[in-house]
C-alpha positions as CSV (number, residue, x, y, z in Angstrom):
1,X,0.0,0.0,0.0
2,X,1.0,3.6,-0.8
3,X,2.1,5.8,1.5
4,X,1.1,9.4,1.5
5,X,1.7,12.5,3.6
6,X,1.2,15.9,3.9
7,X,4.8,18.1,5.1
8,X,5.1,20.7,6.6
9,X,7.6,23.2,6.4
10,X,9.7,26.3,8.4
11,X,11.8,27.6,6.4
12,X,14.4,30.3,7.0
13,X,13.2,34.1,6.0
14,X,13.3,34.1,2.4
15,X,14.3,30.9,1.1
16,X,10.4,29.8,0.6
17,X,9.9,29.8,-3.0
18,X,13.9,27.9,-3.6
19,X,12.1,25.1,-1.0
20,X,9.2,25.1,-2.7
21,X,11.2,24.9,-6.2
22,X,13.8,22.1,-5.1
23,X,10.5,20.0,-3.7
24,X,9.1,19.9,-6.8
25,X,12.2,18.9,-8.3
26,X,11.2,15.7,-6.4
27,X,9.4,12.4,-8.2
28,X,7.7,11.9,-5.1
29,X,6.7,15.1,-4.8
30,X,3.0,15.6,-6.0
31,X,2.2,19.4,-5.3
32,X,4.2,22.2,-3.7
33,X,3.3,25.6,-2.4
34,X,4.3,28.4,0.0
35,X,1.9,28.8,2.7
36,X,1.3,31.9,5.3
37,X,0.7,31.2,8.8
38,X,2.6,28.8,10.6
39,X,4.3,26.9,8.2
40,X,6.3,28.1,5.3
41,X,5.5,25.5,2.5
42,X,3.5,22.5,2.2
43,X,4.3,19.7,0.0
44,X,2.4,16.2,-0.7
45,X,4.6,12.9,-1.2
46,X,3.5,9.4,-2.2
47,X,5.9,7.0,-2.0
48,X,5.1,2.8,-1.8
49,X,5.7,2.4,1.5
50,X,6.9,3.9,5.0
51,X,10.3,3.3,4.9
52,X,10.6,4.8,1.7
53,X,8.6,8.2,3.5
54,X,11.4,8.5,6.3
55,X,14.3,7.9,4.0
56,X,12.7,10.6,1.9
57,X,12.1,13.2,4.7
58,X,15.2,12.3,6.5
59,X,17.4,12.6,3.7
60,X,16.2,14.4,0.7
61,X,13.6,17.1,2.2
62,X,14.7,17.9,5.7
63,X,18.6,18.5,4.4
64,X,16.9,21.2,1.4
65,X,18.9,24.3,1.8
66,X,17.1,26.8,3.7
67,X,14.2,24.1,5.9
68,X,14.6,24.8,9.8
69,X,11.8,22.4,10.5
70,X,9.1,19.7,9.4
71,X,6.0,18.1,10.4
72,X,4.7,15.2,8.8
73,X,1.3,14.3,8.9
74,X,0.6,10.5,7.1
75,X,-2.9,10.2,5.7
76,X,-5.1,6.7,7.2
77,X,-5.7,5.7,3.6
78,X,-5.7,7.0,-0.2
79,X,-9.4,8.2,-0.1
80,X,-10.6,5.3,-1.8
């Protein structure tokens, strides 16, 4: 089963729209914006499984030039 997420980002003053530019460099990336309020930049990810969800986070979004801080929130299912 797929997993999906929605991640949320703090980014550092400025550096929003590179973020949001560099996410959607991303395969797994499905949709990127900048966001105001709270958090930065929002980005949805689907990726097969889990494991494949914390490798990406860990190593491809949270190390993006300019991200101070994420929060992922994994959906229950796909909708269907």
């Amino acid at each position: 089963m797929a997993a999906i997420a929605l991640v949320l980002l703090s980014t550092e003053p400025g550096r929003e729209q590179q973020v949001v530019s560099d996410l959607k460099n991303m395969s797994e990336v499905s949709e990127a914006m900048v966001l105001f309020g709270e958090y930065d930049v929002y980005c949805k990810v689907c990726v097969d499984d889990f494991s494949q969800l914390s490798e990406l986070i860990l190593r491809n979004i949270r190390t993006l030039d300019g991200v101070v801080e994420t929060t992922t929130l994994t959906a229950a299912n796909d909708g269907k």
